[in-house]
C-alpha positions in Angstrom: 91.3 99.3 96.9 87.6 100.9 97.4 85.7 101.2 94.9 83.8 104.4 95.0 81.6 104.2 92.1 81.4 101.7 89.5 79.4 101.5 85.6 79.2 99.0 82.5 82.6 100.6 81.2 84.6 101.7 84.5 84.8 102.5 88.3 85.9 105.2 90.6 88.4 103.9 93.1 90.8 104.7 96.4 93.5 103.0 96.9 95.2 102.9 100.6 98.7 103.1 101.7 98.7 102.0 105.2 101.9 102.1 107.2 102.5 99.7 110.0 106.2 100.3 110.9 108.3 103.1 112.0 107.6 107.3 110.4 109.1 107.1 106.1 109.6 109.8 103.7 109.0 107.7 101.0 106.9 104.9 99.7 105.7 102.9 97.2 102.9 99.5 96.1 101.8 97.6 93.7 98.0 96.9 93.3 96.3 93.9 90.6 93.8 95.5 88.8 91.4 94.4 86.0 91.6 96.8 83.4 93.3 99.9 82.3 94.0 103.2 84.3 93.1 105.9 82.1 93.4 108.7 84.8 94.6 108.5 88.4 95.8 111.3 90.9 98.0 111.3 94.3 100.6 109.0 93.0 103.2 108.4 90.0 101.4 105.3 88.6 102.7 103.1 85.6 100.9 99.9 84.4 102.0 96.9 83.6 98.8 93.9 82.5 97.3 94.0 85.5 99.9 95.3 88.1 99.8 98.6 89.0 103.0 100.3 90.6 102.5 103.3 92.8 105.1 105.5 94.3 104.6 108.6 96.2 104.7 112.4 95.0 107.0 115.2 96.2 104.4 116.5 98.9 103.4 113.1 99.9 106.0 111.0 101.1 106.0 111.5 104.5 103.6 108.8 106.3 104.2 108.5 110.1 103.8 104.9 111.8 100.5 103.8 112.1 99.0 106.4 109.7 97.6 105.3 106.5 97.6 107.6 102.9 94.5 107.4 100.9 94.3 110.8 98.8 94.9 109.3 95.9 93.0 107.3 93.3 
């Protein structure tokens, strides 16, 4: 995770998917976070306490070997 911006009551942040095997159409992570989500694009996120489960959209499964995903955040 990157943090892009950060103030007294939240940050800004990009999370990376990086994929170090063979091409997938699908993917998914899981991320520890302090905090709450209270907006977050790219992904289907859900929150549990800290962990923070990310699975990829319709248009953005495809990641080929090697490539890393980071429009989302």
């Amino acid at each position: 995770m990157i943090i892009t911006s950060d103030w007294d009551s939240g940050y800004c942040a990009i999370i990376e998917v990086a994929n170090n095997g063979s091409s997938v159409s699908s993917w998914a992570t899981t991320v520890n976070i302090a905090g709450s989500i209270n907006n977050f694009w790219g992904a289907n996120m859900t929150q549990n306490g800290t962990t923070l489960s990310l699975r990829n959209l319709e248009w953005n499964g495809q990641i080929a070997a090697g490539a890393t995903f980071s429009n989302m955040g």
